[in-house]
N, C-alpha and C positions, 0 to 999 in steps of 0.2 A: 302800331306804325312800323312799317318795315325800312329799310335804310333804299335810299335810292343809289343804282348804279353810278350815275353823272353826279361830280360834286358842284354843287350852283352856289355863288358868290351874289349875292343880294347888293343891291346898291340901295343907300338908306333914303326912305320918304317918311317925310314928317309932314302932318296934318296940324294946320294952325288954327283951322276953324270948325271943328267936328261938328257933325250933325247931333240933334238933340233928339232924345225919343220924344216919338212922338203914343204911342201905346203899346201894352206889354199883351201878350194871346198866350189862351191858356188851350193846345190842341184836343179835340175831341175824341174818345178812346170810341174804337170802334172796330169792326170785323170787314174783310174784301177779300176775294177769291174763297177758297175754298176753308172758309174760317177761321184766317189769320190775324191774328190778336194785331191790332196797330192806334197810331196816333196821328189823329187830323191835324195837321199844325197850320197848314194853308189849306181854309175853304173855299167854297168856291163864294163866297160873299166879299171874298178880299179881292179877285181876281181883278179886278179895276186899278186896286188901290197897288197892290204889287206887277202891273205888267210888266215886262211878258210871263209871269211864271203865273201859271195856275194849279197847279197843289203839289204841297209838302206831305208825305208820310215819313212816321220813324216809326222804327220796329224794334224789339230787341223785348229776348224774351229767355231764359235758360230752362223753359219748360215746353219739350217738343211739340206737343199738344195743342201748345197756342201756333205753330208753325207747318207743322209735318203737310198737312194738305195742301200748301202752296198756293198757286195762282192758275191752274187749269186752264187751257185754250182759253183766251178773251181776244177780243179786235180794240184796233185802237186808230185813228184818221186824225192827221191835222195839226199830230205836233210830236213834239221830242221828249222821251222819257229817259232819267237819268237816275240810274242805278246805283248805292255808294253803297259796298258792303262792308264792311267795320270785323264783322267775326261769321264767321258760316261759310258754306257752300250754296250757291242756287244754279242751277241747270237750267239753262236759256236754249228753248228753240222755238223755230218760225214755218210757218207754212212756205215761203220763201226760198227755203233749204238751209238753212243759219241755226246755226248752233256753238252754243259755249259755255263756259263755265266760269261762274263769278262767286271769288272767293276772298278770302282775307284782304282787307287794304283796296282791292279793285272797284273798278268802274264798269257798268253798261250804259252806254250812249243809242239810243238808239231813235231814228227819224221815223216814224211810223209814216207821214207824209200820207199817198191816196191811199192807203191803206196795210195792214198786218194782221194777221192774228200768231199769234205767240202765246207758249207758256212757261211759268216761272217755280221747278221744281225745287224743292232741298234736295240736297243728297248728303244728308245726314239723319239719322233716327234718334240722335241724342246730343246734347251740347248747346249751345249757345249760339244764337242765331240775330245777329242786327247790323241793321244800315239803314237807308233813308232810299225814298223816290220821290226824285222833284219831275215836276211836269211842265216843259218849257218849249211855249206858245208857237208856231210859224208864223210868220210873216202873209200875208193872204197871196202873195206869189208862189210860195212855197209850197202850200198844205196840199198839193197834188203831187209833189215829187216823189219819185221812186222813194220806196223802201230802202232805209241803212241802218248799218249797223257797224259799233263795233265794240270789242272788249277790250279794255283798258286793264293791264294788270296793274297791281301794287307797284311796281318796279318801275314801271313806266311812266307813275306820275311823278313831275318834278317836287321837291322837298329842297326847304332850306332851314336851316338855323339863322338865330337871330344874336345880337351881342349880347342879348341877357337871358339866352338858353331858351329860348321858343324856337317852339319846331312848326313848319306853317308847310300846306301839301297842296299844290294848286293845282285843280282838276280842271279848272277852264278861267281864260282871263291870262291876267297878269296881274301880279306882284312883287313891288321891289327890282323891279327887272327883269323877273324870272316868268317868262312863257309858260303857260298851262299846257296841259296835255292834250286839251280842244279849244277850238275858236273858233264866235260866231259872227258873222260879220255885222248882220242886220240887228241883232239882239245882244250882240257884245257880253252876254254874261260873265260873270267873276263869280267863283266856286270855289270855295277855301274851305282848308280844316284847319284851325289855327289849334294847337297846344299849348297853352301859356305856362309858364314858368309861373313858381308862388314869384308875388310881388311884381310881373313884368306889365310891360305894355307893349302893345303893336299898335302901327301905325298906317291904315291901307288906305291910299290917294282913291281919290274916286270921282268922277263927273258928276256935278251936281243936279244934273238932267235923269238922272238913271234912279230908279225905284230902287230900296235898299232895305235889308233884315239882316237882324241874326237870330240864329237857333245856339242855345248853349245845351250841352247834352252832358255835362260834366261840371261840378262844382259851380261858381258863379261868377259871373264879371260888372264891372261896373262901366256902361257906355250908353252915349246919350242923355249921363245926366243921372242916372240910375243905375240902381240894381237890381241883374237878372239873374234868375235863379236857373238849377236844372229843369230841364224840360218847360221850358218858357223861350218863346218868340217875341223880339224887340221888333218891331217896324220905326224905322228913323225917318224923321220930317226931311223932308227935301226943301230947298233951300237956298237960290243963287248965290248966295255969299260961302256956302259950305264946301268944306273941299276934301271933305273924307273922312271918315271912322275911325274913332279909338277906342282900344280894348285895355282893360285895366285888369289885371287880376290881382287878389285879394293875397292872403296867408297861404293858400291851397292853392294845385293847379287847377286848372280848367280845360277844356276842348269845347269848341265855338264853330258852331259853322257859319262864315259872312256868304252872302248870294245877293248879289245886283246886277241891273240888268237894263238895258234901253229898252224905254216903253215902248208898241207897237202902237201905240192909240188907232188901233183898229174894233170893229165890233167884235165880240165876243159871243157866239152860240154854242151851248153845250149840251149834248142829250150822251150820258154814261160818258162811254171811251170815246167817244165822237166831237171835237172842237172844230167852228168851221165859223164863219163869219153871217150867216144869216139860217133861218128857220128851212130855208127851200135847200140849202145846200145838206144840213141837218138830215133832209127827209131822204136827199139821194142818198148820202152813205150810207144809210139803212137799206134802200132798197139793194145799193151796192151791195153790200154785206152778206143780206139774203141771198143774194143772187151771185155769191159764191166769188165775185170782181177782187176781193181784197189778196194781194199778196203774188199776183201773178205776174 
């Protein structure tokens, strides 16, 4: 975690009624792109139950082997991919003319909308290499809009401290008072790294309309009721009466990533890189694709 330029003054929310787990996921090890070792943590069998986000990947590997080949030209239609790199180098360009580099601490936000193709290199031959990619849903107004992009350094995303030494990085949303580095209107997501101090707790308010998880990637915490271990997903019950998340950390720290978000309650169609609201729309952006449409 890098220090952020702007120092942010948190104003304190307390959660009186936390949500309660509702079940713990154990992600699928698996290979995409050009043979990179990863973990399914959001399938696509959840994509209902967590709208709008349709898949979680983590990576992290200190054996180049499982990384070096990257992510080769792919297309992608109809929704927004978010990039968190934790340690490494990855080399981002687009048929669009976009290019950039995401490294330590940083973000890639990017709208794929009517269409992209894009690939995601290392630029490193050795070292340690991890982050996560969440995949978050358009709105059915949306999934035609222009191509965006952008890169988010380290530095950029806001960071604060907490009174009993947690360190929390909000990449999209708000906590505490403190604006995220992105914000969506229609899908509101919230995108935190929280760092817990041994023994602390955090406190993040939340609508009790909006789907909600945590991913812990470090040590373990206790929320919803239970205990989550490294590399385990909490999905927490929703809830009228509930009014937001509490994170407990044990003897040891931890790092937790929270992600909620306003359902779309829209249809959901997916063939690969391609999300789009029915089977006919599915079959055009293939034919788009073919036919060379993506990214102009």
């Amino acid at each position: 975690m890098s220090s952020a330029t702007t120092v942010f003054h948190p104003v304190t929310e307390a959660v009186t009624r936390p949500r309660e787990l509702e079940r713990l996921v154990t992600g699928q090890a698996t290979s995409d792109g050009a043979g990179v070792k990863l973990t399914r943590v959001l399938t696509q069998p959840l994509q209902r139950r967590l709208d709008p986000f349709l898949m979680l990947d983590a990576f992290g590997t200190d054996n180049a082997d499982d990384y070096v080949g990257g992510f080769p030209d792919h297309p992608h239609r109809g929704f927004e991919t978010v990039t968190y790199m934790i340690a490494g180098r990855m080399r981002h360009r687009d048929n669009a003319g976009h290019e950039g580099l995401l490294q330590n601490g940083g973000v890639q936000w990017m709208t794929a909308g009517r269409g992209i193709v894009h690939s995601e290199l290392p630029e490193q031959q050795a070292g340690r290499m991890e982050g996560f990619q969440l995949w978050l849903n358009l709105p059915a107004e949306r999934k035609l809009a222009d191509p965006w992009y952008r890169d988010i350094q380290s530095d950029e995303i806001p960071e604060f401290t907490t009174d009993d030494g947690s360190t929390v990085r909000v990449i999209a949303g708000e906590s505490h008072g403190v604006a995220g580095a992105m914000q969506r209107e229609v899908t509101q997501p919230l995108y935190l790294d929280v760092h817990l101090a041994p023994g602390a707790r955090f406190d993040q308010v939340l609508p009790a309309t909006h789907n909600a998880f945590v991913y812990v990637y470090r040590g373990e915490v206790e929320v919803g009721g239970a205990t989550v271990g490294s590399q385990r997903m909490a999905i927490l019950k929703n809830g009228a009466e509930r009014d937001g998340i509490v994170l407990q950390a044990g003897d040891a720290p931890a790092k937790v990533l929270i992600i909620a978000g306003r359902p779309l309650n829209e249809p959901i169609a997916q063939y690969g890189p391609f999300v789009m609201n029915t089977h006919e729309q599915i079959f055009q952006a293939v034919e788009d694709y073919r036919s060379g449409k993506f990214g102009g």
